[in-house]
ZAVOKE-73815 format. One record per atom (N, C-alpha, C): residue in one letter; x, y, z. Coordinates in Angstrom, 2 decimals. Layout:
N
@code:A&px:X&py:Y&pz:Z
...
***
This chain:
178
@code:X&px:61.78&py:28.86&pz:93.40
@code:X&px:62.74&py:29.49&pz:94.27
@code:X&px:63.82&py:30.14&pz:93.39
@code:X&px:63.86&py:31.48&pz:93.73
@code:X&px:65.09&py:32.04&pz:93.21
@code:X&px:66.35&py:31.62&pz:93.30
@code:X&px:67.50&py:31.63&pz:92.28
@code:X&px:68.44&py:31.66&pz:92.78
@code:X&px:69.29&py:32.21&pz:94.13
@code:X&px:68.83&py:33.33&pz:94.36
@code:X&px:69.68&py:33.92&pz:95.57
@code:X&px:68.43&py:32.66&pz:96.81
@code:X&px:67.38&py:33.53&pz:96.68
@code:X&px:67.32&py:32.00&pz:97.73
@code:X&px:67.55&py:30.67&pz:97.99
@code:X&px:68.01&py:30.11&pz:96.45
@code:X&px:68.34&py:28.67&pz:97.45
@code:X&px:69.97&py:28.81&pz:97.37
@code:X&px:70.55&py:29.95&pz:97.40
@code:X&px:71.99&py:30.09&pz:97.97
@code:X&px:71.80&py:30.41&pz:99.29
@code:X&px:70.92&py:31.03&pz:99.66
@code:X&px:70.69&py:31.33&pz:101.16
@code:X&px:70.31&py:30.62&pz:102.17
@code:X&px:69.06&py:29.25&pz:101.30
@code:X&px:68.89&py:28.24&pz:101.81
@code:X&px:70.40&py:27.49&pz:102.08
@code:X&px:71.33&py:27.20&pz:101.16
@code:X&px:72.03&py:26.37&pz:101.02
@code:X&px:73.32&py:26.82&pz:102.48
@code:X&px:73.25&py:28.56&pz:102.52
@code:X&px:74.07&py:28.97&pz:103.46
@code:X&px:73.65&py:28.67&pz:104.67
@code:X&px:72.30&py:28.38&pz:105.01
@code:X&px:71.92&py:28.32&pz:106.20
@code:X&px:71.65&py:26.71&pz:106.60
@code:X&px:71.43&py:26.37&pz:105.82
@code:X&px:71.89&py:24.58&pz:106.03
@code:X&px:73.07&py:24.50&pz:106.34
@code:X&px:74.19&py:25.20&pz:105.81
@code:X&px:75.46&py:24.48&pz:106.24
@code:X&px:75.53&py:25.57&pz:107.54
@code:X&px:75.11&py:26.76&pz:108.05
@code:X&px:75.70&py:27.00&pz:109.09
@code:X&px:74.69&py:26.37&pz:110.59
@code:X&px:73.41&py:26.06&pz:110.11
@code:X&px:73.18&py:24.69&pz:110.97
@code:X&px:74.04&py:23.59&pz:111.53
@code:X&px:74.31&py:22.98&pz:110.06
@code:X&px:75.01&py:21.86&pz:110.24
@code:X&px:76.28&py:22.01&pz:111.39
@code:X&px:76.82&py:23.53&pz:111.10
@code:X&px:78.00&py:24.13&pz:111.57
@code:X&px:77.83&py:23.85&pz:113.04
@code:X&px:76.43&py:24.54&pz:113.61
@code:X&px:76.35&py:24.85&pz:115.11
@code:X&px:75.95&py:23.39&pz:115.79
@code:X&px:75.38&py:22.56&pz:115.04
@code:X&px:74.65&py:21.23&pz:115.26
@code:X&px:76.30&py:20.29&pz:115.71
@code:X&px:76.90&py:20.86&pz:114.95
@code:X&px:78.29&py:20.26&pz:115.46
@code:X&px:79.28&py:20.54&pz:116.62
@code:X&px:78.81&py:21.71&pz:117.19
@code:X&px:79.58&py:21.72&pz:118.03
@code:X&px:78.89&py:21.27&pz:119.66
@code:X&px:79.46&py:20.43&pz:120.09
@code:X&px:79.43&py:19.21&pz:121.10
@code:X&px:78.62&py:20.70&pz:122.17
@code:X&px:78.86&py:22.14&pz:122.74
@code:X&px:78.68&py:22.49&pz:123.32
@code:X&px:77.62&py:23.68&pz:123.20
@code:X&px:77.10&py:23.55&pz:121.91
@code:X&px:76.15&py:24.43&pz:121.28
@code:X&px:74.69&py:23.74&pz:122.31
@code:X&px:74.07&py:22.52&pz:122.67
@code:X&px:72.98&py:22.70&pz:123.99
@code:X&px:72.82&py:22.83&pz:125.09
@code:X&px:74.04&py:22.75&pz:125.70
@code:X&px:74.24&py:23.39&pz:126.58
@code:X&px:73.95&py:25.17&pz:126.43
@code:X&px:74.78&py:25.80&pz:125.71
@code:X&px:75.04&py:27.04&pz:125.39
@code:X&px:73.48&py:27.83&pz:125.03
@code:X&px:72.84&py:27.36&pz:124.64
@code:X&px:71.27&py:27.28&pz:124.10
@code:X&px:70.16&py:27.71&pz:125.71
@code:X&px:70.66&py:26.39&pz:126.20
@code:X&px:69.66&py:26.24&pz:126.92
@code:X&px:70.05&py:27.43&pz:128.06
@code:X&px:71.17&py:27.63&pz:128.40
@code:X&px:72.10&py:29.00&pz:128.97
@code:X&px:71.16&py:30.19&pz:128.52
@code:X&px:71.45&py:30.37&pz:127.42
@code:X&px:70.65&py:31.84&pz:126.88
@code:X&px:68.97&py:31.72&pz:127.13
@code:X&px:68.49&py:30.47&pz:126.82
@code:X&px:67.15&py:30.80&pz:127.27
@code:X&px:66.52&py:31.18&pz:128.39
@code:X&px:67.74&py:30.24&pz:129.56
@code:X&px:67.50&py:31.25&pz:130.66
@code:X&px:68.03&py:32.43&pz:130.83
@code:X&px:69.00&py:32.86&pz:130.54
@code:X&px:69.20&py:34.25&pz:130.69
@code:X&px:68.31&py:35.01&pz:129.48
@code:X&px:67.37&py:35.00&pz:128.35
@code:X&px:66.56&py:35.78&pz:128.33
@code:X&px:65.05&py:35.73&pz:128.94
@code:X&px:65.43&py:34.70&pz:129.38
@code:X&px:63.61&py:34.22&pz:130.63
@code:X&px:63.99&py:35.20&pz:131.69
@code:X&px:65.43&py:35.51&pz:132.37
@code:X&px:65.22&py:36.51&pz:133.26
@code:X&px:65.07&py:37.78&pz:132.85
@code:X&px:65.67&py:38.19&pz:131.72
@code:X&px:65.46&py:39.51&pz:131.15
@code:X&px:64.37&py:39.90&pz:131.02
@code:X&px:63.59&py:38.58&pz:130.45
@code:X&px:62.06&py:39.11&pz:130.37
@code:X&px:61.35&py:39.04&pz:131.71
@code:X&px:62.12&py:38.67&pz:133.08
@code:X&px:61.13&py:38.31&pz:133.57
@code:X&px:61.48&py:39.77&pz:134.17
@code:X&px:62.77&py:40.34&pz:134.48
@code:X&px:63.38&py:41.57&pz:135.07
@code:X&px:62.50&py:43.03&pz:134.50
@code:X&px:62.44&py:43.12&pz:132.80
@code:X&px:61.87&py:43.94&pz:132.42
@code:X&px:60.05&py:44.28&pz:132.60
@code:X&px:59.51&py:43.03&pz:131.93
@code:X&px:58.00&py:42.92&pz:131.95
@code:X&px:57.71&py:43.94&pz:133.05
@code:X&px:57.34&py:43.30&pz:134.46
@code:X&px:57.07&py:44.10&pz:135.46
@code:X&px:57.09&py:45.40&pz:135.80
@code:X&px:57.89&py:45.57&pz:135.23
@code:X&px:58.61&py:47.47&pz:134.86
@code:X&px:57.92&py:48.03&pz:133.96
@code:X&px:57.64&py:47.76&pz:132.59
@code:X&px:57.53&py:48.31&pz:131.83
@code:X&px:55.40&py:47.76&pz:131.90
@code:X&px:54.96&py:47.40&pz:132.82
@code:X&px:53.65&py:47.23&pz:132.80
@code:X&px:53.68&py:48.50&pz:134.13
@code:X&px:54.14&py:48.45&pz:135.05
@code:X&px:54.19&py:49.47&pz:136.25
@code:X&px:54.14&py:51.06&pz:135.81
@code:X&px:55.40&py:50.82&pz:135.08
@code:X&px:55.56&py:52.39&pz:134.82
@code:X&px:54.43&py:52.85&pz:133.63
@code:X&px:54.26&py:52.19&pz:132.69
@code:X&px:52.76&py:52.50&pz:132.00
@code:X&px:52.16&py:52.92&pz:132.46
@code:X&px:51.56&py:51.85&pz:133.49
@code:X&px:50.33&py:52.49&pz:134.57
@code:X&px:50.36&py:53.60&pz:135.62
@code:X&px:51.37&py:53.79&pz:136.00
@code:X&px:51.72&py:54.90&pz:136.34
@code:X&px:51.86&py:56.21&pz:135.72
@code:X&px:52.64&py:56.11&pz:134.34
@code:X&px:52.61&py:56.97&pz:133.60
@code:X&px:50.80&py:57.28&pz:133.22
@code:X&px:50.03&py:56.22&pz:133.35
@code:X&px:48.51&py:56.90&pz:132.48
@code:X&px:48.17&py:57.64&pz:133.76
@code:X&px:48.19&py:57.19&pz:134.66
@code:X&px:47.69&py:57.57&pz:135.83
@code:X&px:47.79&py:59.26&pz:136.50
@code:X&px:49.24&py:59.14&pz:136.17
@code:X&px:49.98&py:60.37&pz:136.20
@code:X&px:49.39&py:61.74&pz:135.27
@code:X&px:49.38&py:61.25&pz:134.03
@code:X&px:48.73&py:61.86&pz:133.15
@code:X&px:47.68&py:62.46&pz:132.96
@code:X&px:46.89&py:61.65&pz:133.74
@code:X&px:45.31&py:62.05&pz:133.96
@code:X&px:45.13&py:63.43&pz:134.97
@code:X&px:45.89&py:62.76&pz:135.81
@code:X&px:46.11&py:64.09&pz:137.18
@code:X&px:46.81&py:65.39&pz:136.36
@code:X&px:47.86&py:65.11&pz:135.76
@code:X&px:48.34&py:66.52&pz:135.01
@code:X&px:47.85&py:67.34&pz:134.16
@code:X&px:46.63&py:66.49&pz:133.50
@code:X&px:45.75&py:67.59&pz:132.65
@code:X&px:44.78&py:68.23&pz:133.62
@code:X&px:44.62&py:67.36&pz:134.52
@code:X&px:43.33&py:68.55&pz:135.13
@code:X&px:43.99&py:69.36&pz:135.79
@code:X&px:45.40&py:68.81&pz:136.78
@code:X&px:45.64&py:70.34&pz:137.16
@code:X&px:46.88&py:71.31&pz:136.42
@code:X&px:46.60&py:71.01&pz:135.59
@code:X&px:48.05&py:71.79&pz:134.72
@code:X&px:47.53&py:73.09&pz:134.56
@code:X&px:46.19&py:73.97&pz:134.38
@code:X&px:45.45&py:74.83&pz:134.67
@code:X&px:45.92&py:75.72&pz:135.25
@code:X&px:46.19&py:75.69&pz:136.81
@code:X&px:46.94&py:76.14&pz:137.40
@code:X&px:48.47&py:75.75&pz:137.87
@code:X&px:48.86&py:75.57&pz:137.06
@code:X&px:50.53&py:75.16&pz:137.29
@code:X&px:50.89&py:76.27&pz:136.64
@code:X&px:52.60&py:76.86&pz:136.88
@code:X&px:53.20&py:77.86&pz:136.74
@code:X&px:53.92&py:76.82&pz:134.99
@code:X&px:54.14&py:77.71&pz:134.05
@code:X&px:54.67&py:77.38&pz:133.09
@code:X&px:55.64&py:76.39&pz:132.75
@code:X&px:56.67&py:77.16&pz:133.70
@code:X&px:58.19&py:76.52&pz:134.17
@code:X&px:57.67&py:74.95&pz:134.44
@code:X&px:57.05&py:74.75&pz:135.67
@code:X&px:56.75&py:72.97&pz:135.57
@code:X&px:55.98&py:72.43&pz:134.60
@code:X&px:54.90&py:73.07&pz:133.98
@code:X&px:54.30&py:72.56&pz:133.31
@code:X&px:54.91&py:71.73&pz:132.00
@code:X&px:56.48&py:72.41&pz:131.56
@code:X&px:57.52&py:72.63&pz:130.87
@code:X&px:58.25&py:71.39&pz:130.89
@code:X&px:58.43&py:71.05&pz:132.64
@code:X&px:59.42&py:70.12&pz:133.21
@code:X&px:58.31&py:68.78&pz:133.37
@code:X&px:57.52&py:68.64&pz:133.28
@code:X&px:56.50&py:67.80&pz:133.28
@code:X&px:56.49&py:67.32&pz:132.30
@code:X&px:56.06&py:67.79&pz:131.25
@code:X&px:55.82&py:67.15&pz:129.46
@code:X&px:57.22&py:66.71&pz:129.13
@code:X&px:58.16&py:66.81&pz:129.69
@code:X&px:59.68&py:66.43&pz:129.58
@code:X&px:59.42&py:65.74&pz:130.20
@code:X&px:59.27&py:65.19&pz:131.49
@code:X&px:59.00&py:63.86&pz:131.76
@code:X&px:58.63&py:62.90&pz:131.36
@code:X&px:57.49&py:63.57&pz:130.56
@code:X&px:56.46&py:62.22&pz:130.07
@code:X&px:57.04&py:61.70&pz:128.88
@code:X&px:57.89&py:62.96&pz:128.43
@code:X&px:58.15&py:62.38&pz:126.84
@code:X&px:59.26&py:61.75&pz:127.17
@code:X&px:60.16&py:61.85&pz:128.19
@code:X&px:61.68&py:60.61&pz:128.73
@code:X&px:60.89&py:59.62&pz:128.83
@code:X&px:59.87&py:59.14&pz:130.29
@code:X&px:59.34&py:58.44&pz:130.34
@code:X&px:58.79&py:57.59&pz:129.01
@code:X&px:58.08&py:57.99&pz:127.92
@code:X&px:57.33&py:57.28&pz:126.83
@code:X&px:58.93&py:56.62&pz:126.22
@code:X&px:59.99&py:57.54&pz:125.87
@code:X&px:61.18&py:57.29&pz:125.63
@code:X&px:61.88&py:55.70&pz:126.01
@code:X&px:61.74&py:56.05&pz:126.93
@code:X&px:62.29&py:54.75&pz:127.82
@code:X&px:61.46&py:53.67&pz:127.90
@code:X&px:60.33&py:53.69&pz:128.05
@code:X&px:58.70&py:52.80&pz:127.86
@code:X&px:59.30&py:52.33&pz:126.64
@code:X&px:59.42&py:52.69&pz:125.46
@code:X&px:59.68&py:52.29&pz:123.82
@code:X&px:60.73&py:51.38&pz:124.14
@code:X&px:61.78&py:51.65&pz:124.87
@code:X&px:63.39&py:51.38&pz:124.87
@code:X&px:63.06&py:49.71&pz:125.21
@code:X&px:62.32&py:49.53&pz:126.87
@code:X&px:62.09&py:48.43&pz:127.11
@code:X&px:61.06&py:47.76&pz:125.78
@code:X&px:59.87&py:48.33&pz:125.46
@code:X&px:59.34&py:47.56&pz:124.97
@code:X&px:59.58&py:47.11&pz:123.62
@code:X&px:60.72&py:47.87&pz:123.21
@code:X&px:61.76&py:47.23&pz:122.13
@code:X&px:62.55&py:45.76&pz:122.49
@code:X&px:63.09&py:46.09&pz:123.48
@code:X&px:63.95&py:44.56&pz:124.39
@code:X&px:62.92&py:43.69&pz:124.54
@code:X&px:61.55&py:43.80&pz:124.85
@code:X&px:60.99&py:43.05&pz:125.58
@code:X&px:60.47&py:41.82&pz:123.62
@code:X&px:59.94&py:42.76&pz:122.77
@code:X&px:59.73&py:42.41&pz:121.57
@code:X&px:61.02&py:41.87&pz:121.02
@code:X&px:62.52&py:42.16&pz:121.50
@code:X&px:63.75&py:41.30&pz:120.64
@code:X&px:63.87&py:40.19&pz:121.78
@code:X&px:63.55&py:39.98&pz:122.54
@code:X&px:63.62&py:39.15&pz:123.54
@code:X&px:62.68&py:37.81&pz:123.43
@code:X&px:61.46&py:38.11&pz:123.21
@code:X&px:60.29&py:37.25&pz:122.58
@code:X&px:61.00&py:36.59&pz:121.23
@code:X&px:61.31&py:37.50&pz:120.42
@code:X&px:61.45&py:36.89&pz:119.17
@code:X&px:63.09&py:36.45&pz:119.09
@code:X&px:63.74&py:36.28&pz:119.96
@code:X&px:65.09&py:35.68&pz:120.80
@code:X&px:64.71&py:33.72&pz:121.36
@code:X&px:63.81&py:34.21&pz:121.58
@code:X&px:63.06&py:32.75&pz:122.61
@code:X&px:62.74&py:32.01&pz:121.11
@code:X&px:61.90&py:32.75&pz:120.21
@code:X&px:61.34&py:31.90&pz:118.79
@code:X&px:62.51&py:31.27&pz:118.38
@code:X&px:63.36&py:32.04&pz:118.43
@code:X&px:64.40&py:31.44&pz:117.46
@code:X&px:65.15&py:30.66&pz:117.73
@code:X&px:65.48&py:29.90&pz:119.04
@code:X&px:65.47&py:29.35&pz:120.18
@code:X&px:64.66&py:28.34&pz:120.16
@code:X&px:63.68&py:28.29&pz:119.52
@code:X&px:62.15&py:27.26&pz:119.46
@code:X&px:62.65&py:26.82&pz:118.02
@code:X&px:62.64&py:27.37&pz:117.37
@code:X&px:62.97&py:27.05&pz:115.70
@code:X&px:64.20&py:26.49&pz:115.34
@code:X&px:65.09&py:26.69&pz:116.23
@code:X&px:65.99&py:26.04&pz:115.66
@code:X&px:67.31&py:27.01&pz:115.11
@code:X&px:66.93&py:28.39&pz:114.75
@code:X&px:67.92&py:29.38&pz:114.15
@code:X&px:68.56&py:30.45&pz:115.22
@code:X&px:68.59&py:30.36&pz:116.50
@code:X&px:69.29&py:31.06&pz:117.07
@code:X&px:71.01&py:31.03&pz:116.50
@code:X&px:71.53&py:32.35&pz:116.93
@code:X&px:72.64&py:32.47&pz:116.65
@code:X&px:73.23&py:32.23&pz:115.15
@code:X&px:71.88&py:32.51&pz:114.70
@code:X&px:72.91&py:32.40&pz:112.82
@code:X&px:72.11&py:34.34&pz:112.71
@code:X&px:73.21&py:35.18&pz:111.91
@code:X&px:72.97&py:36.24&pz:111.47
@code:X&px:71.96&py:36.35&pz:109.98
@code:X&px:70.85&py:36.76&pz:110.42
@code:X&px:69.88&py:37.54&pz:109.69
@code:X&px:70.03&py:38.09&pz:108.24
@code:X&px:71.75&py:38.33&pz:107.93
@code:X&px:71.64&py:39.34&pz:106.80
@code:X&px:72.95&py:38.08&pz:106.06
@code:X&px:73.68&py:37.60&pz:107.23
@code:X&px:75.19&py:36.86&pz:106.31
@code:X&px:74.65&py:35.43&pz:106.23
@code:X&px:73.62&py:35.22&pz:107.41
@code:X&px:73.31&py:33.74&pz:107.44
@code:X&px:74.62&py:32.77&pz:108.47
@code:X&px:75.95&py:33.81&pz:108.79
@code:X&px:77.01&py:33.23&pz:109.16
@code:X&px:76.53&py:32.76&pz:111.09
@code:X&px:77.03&py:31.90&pz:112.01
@code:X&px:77.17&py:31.47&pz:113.02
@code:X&px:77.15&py:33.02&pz:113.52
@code:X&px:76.53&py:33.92&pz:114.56
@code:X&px:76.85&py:34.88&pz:115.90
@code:X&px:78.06&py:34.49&pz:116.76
@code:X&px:78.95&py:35.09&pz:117.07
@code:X&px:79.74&py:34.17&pz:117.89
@code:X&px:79.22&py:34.53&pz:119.54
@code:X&px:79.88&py:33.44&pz:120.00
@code:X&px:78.56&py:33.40&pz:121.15
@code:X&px:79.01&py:34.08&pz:122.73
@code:X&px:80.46&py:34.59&pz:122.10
@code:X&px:80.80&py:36.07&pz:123.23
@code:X&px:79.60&py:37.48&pz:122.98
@code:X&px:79.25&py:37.36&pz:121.76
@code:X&px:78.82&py:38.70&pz:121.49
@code:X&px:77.37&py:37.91&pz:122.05
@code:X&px:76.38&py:36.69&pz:121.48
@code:X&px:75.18&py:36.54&pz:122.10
@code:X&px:75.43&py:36.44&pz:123.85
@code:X&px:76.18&py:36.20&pz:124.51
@code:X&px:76.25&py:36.17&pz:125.82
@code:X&px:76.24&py:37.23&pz:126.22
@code:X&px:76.60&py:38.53&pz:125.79
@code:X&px:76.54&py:39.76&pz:126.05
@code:X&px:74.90&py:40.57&pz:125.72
@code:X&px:74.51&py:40.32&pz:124.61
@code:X&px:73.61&py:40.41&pz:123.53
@code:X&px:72.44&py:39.82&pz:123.34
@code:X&px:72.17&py:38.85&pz:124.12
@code:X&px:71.21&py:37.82&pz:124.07
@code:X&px:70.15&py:37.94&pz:123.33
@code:X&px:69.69&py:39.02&pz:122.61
@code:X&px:68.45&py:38.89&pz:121.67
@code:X&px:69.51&py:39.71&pz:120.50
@code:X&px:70.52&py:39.43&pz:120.25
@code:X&px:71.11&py:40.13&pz:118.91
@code:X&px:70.63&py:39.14&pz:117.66
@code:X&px:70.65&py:39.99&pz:116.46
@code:X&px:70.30&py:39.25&pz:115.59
@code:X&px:70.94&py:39.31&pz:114.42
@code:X&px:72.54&py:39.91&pz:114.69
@code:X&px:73.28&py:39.67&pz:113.47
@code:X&px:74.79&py:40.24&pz:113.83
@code:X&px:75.63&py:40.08&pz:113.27
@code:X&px:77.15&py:39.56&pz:113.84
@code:X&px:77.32&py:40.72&pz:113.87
@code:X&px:78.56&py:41.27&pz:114.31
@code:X&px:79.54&py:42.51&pz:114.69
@code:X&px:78.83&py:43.51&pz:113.52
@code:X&px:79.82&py:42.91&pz:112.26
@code:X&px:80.03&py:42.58&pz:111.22
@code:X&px:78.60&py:43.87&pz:109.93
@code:X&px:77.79&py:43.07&pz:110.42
@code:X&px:76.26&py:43.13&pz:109.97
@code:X&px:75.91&py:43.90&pz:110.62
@code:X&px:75.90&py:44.22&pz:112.03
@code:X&px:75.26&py:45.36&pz:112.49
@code:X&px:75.80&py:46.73&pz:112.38
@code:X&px:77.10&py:46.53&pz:112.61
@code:X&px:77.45&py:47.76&pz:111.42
@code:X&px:77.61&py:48.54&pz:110.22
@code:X&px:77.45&py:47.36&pz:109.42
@code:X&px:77.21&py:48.19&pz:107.84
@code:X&px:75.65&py:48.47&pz:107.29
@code:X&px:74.50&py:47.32&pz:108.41
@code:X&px:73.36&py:48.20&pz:108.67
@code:X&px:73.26&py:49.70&pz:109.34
@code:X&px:74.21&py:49.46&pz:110.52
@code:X&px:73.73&py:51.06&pz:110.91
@code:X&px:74.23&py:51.98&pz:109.85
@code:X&px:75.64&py:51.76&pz:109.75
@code:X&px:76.00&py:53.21&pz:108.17
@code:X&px:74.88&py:52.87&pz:107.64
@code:X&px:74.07&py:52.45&pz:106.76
@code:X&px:72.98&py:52.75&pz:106.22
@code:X&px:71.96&py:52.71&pz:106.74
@code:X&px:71.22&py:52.78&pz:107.56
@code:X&px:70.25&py:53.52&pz:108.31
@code:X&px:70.61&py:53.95&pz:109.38
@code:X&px:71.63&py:54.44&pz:110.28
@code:X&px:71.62&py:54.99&pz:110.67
@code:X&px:72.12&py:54.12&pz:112.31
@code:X&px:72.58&py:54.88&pz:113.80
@code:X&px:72.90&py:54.02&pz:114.61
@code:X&px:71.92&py:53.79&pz:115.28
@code:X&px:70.40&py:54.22&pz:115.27
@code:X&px:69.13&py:53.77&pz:115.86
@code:X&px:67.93&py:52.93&pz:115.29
@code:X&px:68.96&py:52.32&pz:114.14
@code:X&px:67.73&py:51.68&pz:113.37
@code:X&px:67.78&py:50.39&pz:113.85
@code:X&px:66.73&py:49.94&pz:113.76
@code:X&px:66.76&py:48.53&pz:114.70
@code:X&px:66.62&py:47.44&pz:113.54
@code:X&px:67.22&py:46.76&pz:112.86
@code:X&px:67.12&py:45.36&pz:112.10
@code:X&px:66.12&py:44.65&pz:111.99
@code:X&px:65.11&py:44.51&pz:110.92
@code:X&px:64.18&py:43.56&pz:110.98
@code:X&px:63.76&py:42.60&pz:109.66
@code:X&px:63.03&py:41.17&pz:109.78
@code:X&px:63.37&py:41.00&pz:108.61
@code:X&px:62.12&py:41.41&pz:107.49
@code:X&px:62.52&py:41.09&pz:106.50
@code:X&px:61.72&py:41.41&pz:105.71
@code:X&px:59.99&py:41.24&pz:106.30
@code:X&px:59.98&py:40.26&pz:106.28
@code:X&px:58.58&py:39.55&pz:106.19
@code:X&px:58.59&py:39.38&pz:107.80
@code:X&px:57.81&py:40.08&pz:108.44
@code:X&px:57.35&py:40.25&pz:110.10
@code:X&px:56.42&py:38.90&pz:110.71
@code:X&px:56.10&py:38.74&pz:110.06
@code:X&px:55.37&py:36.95&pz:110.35
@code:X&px:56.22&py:35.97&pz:110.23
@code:X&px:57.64&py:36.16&pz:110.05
@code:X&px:58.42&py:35.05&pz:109.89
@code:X&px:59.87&py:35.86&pz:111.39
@code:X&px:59.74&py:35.32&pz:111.96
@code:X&px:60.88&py:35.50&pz:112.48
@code:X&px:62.31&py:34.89&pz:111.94
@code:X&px:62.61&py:35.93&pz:111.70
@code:X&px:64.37&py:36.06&pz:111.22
@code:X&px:64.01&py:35.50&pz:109.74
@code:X&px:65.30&py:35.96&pz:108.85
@code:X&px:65.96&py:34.89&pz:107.85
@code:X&px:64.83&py:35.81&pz:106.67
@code:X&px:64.24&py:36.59&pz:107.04
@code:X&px:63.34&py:37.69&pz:106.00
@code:X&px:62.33&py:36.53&pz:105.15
@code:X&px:61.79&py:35.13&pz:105.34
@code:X&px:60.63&py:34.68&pz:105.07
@code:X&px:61.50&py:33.09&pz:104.50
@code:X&px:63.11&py:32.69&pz:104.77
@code:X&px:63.18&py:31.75&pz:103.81
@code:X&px:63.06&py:30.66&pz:105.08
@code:X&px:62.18&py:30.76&pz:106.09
@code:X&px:61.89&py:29.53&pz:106.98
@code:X&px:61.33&py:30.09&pz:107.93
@code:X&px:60.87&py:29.06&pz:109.48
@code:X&px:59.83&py:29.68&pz:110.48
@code:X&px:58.77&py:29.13&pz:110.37
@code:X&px:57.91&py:28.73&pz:109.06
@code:X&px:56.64&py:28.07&pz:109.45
@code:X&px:56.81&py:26.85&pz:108.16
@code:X&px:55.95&py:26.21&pz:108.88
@code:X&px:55.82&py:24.68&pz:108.42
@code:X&px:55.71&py:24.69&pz:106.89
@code:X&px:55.05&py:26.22&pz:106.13
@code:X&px:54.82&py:25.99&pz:105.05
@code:X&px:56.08&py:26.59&pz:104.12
@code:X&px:56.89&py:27.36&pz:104.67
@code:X&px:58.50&py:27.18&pz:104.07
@code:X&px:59.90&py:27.33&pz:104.85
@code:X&px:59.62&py:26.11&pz:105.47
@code:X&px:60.41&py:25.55&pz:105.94
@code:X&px:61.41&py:24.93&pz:105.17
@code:X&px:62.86&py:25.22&pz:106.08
@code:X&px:63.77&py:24.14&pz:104.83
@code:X&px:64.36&py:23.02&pz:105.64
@code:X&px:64.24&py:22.23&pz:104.48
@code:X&px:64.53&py:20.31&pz:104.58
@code:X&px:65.85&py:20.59&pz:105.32
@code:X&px:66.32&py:20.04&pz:106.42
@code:X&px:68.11&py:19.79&pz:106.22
@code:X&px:67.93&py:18.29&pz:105.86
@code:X&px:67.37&py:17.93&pz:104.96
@code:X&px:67.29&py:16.22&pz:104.79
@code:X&px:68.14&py:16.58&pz:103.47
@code:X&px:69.16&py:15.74&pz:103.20
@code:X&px:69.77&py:16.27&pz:102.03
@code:X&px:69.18&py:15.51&pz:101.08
@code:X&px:68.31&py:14.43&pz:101.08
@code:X&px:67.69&py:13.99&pz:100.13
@code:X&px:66.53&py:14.62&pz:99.41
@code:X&px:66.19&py:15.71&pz:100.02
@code:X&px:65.04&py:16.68&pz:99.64
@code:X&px:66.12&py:18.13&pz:99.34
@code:X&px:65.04&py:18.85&pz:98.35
@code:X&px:65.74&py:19.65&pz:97.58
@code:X&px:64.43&py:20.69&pz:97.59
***
C-alpha cells in the first residue's frame, strides 16, 4: 500500500469513527434509504414507459416521415433528441441512486469521494445520491466542467476510487489490524 493510500485509509477510518459517533447518524441513514427507495420507486416507472414509448414512437416516424412536410419532420427529431436527453437525465439518477443504496449497504454513505470528509447531511437530505461535499463538487466542476458527473476511479468499487467495497480490500476499522 502506498503511502497516499494508507493516509486515505487512515482518513476514512477516522471519518467513520466520526459518523459512528453521532447518536443520530441511524436514524438519519435509515431516513435516506427511504427517501431514495421512493426516488427510485417515482423515477423507474417513467423512465421504462417513456423508453417504450419513445421506441414505439420511432418506429411509426420512420415509416411515415416519407410523407411529412419538412418543418415537422424537423420538430420531431427535436423531440426525440429532448426526449433521449431527459431518458439519460433519469437514467443517470436512477444509476446515482442504486449506487446511493450500496453505500448505504457498505457502510460509507455520506463520507465525500475525493476529501474522504463527513457530507453534511442538509446537503444529503436535499441530494440524496450526492457523492461529495459542497466543497468537492465544485473544484471538480472548474475542472471538468458543470456537467461532468463524478466517478470513482475503479467502477467495480463503489465510491472511495478502489480503497474498499469488497471483501478483498476492505479496510479493518479493528485498530489492531493494520
Amino acid at each position: 500500500m502506498t503511502a497516499e493510500e494508507r493516509e486515505r485509509s487512515r482518513k476514512l477510518k477516522a471519518t467513520l469513527a466520526l459518523l459512528k459517533e453521532d447518536p443520530e447518524w441511524p436514524a438519519f441513514l435509515r431516513e435516506q434509504r427511504e427517501a431514495l427507495l421512493a426516488l427510485r420507486d417515482e423515477l423507474a416507472p417513467n423512465v421504462h414507459s417513456v423508453t417504450r414509448d419513445h421506441l414505439r414512437s420511432g418506429d411509426s416516424n420512420l415509416s411515415s416521415s416519407s410523407g411529412q412536410h419538412i418543418g415537422d419532420a424537423g420538430s420531431d427529431a427535436e423531440v426525440r433528441a429532448l426526449t433521449i436527453r431527459l431518458l439519460d437525465k433519469d437514467r443517470e439518477q436512477l444509476f446515482e441512486i442504486d449506487a446511493a443504496l450500496e453505500r448505504i449497504r457498505r457502510g460509507t454513505y455520506g463520507i465525500c469521494e475525493i476529501s474522504l470528509d463527513p457530507i453534511p447531511k442538509g446537503r444529503l437530505r436535499v441530494r440524496p445520491f450526492c457523492r461529495l461535499t459542497v466543497k468537492c463538487q465544485e473544484e471538480y466542476e472548474k475542472k471538468y466542467g458543470s456537467y461532468a458527473n463524478y466517478r470513482a476511479k475503479n467502477q467495480d468499487s463503489v465510491g472511495f476510487a478502489g480503497l474498499q467495497n469488497d471483501e478483498d480490500n476492505a479496510i479493518s476499522l479493528d485498530e489492531s489490524e493494520e
